[in-house]
N, C-alpha and C positions, 0 to 999 in steps of 0.2 A: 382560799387556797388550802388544799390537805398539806398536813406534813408527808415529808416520806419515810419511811423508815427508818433513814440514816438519819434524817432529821430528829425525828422522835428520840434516838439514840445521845444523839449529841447535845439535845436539853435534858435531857436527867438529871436531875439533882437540882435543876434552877425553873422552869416554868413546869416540868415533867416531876413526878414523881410516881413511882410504883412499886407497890411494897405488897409479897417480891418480883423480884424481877427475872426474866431467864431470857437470857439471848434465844433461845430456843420457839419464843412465842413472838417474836417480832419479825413480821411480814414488809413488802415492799412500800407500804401507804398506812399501815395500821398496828396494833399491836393485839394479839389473841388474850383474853382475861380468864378464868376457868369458872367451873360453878361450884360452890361449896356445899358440903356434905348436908346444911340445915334448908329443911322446906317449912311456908307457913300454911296452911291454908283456912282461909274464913270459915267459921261454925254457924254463920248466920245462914237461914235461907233466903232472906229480903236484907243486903246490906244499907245499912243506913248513913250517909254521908255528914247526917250532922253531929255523930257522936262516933265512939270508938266502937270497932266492932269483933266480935269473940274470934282469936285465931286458935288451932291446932297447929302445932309442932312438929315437926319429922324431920327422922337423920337421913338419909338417904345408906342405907346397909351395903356390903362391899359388893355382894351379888348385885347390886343397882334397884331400882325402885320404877314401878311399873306408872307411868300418868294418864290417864284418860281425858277423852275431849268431854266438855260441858266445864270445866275444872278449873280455875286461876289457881295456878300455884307461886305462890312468891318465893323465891331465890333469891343470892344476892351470889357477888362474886369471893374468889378467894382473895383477892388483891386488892387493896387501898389505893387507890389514886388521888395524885392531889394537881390541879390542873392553874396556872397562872399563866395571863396574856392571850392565854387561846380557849378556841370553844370545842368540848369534848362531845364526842356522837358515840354514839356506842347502838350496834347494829349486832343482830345473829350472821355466825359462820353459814357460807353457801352450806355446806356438810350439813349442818343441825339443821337449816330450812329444808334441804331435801328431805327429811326425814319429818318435817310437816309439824317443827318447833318452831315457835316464834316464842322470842328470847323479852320481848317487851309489848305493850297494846299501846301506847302514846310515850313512853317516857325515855324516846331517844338522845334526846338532846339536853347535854349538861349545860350548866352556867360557868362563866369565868371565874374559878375561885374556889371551885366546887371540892371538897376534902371527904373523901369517907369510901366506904363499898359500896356497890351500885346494884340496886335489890333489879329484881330482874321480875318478869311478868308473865311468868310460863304459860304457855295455851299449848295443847297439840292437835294435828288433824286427824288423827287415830290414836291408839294405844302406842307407846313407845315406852322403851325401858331406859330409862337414864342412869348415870353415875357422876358420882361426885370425882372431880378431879379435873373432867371432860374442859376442854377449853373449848367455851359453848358459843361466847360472843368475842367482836373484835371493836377493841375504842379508836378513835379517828379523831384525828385534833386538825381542829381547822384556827387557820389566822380571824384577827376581826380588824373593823375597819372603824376608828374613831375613840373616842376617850372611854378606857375600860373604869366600870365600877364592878366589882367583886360580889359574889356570892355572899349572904351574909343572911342566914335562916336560921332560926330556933327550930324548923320542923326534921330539917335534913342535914341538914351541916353537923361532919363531925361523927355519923354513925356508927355504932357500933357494933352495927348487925343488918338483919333484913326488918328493913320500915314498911309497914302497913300504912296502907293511907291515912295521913292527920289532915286531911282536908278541915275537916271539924274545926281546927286551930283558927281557921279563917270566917268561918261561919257565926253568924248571931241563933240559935237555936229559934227563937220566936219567929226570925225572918224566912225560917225555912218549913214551916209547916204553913199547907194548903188553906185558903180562906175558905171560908163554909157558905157554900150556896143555897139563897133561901127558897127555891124552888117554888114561889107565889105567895112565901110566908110572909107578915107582915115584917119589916125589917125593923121595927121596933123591937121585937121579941129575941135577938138572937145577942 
């Protein structure tokens, strides 16, 4: 079950937190988050998921900032949320998809417990000029059904900015490199 609005409103402070807050971004089912001035994006041309991988920086300038498609750009939000008892979604405004932004590539769906800014996954389907301030996505809290355990990660919990993937955290580096095919070599030799 979504919360509605009025709901979302009336746990503030106790399973809801949102820091800040403006009655002015709160919709009938959801609440609007905006996007912050800072962008990351990858310097590698082949990213590598078992180690950390080189980011560039960018403010977004007041005149706005042009993004092209081919592009991940990571964003995060201007607002802290801290989520208890219920499960957080966070999805792009109809607005920013018509204009052929999608706000995340997989990582809609928070965890119970989850505390931090919610880095965001920018792709476009053309050129589009964004601005920082924009309330670009909206969060969704849904009920859940059964014994809650909490969020509880050293990769994400707690952020202080926009997180680049720490997949790596999870990986053994040996186990993720390809075995070497002997190609009719004797397999003594290798």
């Amino acid at each position: 079950m979504i919360l509605t609005g009025k709901e979302i409103k009336a746990r503030l402070g106790e399973d809801i937190i949102i820091e800040p807050y403006h009655e002015k971004y709160l919709n009938p089912n959801s609440y609007n988050l905006c996007l912050h001035d800072e962008l990351m994006v990858y310097e590698e041309i082949v990213l590598d998921m078992a180690r950390p991988n080189r980011l560039g920086k960018y403010v977004i300038p007041e005149e706005g900032m042009v993004l092209y498609p081919g592009q991940l750009y990571l964003g995060r939000t201007v607002e802290r949320t801290e989520t208890h008892n219920l499960v957080p979604l966070l999805e792009g405004r109809s607005s920013i998809g018509r204009l052929g932004i999608s706000v995340h590539a997989t990582a809609g769906v928070g965890d119970i417990g989850f505390c931090g800014y919610w880095t965001l996954e920018i792709t476009v389907a053309q050129p589009v000029r964004i601005y920082a301030g924009v309330a670009i996505c909206q969060i969704i809290y849904n009920t859940v059904v059964g014994e809650i355990v909490e969020y509880n990660s050293d990769k994400y919990q707690n952020n202080k900015g926009i997180q680049p993937s720490l997949l790596f955290k999870e990986l053994d580096p040996a186990e993720t490199r390809q075995m070497r095919l002997s190609f009719g070599e004797d397999e003594t030799n290798q």
